[in-house]
Each structure stands twice: as structure tokens, then as C-alpha cells.
C-alpha positions as CSV (number, residue, x, y, z in Angstrom):
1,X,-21.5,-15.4,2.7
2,X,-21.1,-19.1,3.1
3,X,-21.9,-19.7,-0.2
4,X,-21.6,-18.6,-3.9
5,X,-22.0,-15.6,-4.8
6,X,-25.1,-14.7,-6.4
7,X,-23.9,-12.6,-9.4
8,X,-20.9,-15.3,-10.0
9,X,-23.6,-17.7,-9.9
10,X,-25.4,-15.9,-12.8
11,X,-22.9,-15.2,-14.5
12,X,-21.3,-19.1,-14.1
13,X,-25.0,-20.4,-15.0
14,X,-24.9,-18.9,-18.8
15,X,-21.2,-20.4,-19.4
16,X,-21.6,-23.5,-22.0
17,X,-18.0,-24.3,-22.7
18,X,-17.2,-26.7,-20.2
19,X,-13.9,-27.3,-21.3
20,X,-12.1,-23.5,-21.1
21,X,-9.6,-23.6,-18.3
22,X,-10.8,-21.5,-15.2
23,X,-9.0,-19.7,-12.7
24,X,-10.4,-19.1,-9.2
25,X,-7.3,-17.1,-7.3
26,X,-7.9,-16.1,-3.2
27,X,-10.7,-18.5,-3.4
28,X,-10.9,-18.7,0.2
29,X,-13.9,-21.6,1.4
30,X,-14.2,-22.2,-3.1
31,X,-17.8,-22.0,-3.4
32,X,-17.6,-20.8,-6.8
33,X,-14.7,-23.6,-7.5
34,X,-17.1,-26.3,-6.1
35,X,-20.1,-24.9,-7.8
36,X,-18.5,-25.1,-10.9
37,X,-17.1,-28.1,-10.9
38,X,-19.8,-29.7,-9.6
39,X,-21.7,-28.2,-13.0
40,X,-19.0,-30.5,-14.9
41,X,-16.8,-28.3,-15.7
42,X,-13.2,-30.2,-16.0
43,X,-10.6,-27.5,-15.8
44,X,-11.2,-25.8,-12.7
45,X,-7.8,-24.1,-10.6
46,X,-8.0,-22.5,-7.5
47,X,-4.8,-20.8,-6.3
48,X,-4.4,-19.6,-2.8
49,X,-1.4,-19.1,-0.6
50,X,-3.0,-21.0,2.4
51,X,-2.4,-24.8,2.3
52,X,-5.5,-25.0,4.9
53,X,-7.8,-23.0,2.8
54,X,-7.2,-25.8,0.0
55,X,-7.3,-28.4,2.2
56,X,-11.0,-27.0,3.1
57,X,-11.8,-27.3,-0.3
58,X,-10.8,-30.9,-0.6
59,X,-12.4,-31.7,2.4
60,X,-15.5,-30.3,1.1
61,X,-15.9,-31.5,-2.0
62,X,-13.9,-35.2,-2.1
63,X,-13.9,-35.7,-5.7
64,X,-11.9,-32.1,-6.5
65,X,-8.6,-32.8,-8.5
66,X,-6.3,-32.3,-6.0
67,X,-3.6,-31.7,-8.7
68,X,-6.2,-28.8,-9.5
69,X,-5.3,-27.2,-5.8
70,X,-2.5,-24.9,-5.9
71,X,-0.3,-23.2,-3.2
72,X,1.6,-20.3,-4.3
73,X,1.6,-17.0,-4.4
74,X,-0.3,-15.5,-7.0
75,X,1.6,-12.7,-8.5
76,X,4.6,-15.6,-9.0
77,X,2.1,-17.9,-11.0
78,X,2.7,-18.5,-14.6
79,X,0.0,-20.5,-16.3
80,X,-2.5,-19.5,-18.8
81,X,-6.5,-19.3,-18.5
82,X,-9.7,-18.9,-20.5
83,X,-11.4,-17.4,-17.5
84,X,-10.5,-15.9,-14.2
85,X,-13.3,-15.2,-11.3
86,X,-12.8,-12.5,-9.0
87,X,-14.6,-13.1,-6.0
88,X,-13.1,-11.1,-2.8
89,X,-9.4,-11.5,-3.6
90,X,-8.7,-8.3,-5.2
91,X,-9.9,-6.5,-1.7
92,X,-7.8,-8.3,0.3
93,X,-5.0,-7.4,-1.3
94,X,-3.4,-3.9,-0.1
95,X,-4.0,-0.9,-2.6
96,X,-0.5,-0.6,-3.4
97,X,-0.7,-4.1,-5.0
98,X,-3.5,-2.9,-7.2
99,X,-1.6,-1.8,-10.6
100,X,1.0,-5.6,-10.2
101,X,-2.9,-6.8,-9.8
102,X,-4.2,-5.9,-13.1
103,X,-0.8,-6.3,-14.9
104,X,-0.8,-10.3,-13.6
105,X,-4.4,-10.7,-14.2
106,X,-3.9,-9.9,-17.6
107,X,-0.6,-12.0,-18.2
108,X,-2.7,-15.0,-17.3
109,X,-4.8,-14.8,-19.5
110,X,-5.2,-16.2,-23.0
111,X,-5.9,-13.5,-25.7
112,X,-9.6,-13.1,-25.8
113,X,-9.5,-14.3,-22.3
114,X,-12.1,-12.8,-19.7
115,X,-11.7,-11.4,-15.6
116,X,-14.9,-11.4,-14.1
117,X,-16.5,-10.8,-11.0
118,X,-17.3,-8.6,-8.5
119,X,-15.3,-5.6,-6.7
120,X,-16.0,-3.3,-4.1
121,X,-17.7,0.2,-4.9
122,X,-17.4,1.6,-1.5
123,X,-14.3,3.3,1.0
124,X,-14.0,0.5,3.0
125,X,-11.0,-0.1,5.9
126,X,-7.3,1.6,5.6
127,X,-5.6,-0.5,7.8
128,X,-7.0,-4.1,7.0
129,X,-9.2,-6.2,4.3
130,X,-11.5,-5.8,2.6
131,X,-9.6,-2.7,1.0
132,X,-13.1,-0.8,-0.6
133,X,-12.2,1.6,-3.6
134,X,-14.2,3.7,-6.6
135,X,-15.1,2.5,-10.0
136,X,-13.0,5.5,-11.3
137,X,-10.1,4.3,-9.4
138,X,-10.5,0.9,-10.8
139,X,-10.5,2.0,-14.3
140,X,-7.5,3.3,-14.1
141,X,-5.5,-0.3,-12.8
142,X,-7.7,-2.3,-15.6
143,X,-7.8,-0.1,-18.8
144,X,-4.2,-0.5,-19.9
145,X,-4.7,-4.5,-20.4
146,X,-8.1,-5.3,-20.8
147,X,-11.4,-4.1,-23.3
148,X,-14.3,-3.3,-20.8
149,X,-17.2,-5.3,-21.8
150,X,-19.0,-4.5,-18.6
151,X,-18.1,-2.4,-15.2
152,X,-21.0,-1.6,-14.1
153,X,-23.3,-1.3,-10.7
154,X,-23.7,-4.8,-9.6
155,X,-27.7,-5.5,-9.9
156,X,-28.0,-8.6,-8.4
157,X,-26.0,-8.3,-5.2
158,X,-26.5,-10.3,-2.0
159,X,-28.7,-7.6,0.2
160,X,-25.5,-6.6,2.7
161,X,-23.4,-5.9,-0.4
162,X,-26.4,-4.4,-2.2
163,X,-25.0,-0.8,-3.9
164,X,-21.3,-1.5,-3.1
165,X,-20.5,-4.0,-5.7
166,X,-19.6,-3.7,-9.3
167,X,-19.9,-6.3,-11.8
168,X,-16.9,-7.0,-13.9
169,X,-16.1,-8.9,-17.5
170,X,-12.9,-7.6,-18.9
171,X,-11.5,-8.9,-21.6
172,X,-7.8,-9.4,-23.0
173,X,-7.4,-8.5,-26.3
């Protein structure tokens, strides 16, 4: 896209606690990581495994903590977050990943903590990413560790994604 996503955006514009500690794993080029911390918010983490993709981020926007950039692999990272945005990583990921996925996204959070964003409601490739799947499918990686509070149709999709996204806000009891 080049940019951030527009439902991330909406959902990103109606946050108002600038201080709860954000994830952002897979975050590729970090638009939603720059677009948030350019909003002022202080405890923004992007976690990739590519040193370059961070690098791009730096690069991009200068005053990014670096300390805030980290290289690893997600499924061996340990911290704890208020918030985790989903934006493209969970379909690159192969579909035999999917149940570690959901079990990690929801050690990572603090209780009451919240996954949103945006997956794929469409077959999409078997062989590489993006890796497309069903919202029935999906319920059945997310329901043992989160409370929905919305899976639904995503209504404000970018026109190529338009009636292949749903919207996401889980929540960790």
C-alpha cells in the first residue's frame, strides 16, 4: 500500500492513551509504527526478523527510538503489551504456524490487553504469502485466548482489499 492502512488508521485515530505500550510485529515499511508515533505516542515496538526492514524504519523516520527496533523472532519474544496491531504479518506466516500464532499473541499480552487489525477473508496462495483463509477458520486459532469484541467484515478497506478483509479487536481476559 505504501502507507497506513486505512482501517488501522481509524481505529489508531480514536486511541487517547498515549502511554499503553504497543506492539507492531512483521511491521514490514512501519507505517502504522511511524503514524503512531508520530501522533505522540511514547511506547511504540516494532519487532521484525529483518535487520533491513528496521533499518528502513529508522531511516524513515530519524527520531524513532532505536532501542524501540527489535530483531528477533517473534514466536521467541517475551515482553508484555497493552496493544498489538496486526497488519499483514499473520498472512505471511505459513498456516501451520497459525494455532503457535494465536497462543503467542495472547502470552504477550497484558490481561485486558487487545490484538487488532486486519486479516484476510479470502483463499489466497498455497505455496507462498499472503496465506488467505476464512473467518470460520480464524475463530477457531483465536477463541481459546481471547473474548471477541469485533471480527467482523472489514467496512472501510482500501478498494483492492475491499470484501477480503476482516476487522479484528480481541481481547485477553
Amino acid at each position: 500500500m505504501g502507507r497506513i492502512s486505512t482501517p488501522l488508521k481509524t481505529y489508531i485515530d480514536g486511541l487517547t492513551d498515549f502511554d499503553q505500550k504497543i506492539l507492531i510485529p512483521g511491521a514490514g515499511n512501519g507505517h502504522e509504527a511511524i503514524y503512531l508515533h508520530n501522533k505522540g505516542f511514547r511506547q511504540v515496538y516494532v519487532l521484525d526478523w529483518s535487520s533491513s526492514a528496521l533499518s528502513n524504519i529508522q531511516q524513515e523516520c530519524l527520531n524513532f527510538p532505536k532501542e524501540h527496533l527489535i530483531c528477533s523472532d517473534f514466536f521467541e519474544h517475551q515482553q508484555q503489551y497493552d496493544l498489538i496491531l496486526e497488519q499483514t504479518f499473520f498472512c505471511a506466516l505459513t498456516p501451520d504456524l497459525r494455532p503457535q500464532y494465536a497462543a503467542h499473541m495472547a502470552s504477550l499480552l497484558k490481561p485486558k490487553g487487545r490484538l487488532v487489525g486486519l486479516l484476510f477473508d479470502a483463499p489466497l496462495n498455497n505455496d507462498v504469502p499472503p496465506f488467505g483463509g476464512t473467518k470460520h477458520e480464524y475463530l477457531d486459532y483465536f477463541r481459546p485466548y481471547f473474548a471477541l469484541d469485533t471480527f467482523e467484515p472489514c467496512y472501510n478497506s482500501i478498494p483492492q482489499r475491499s470484501g477480503r478483509e476482516l476487522f479484528i479487536n480481541l481481547i485477553k481476559p
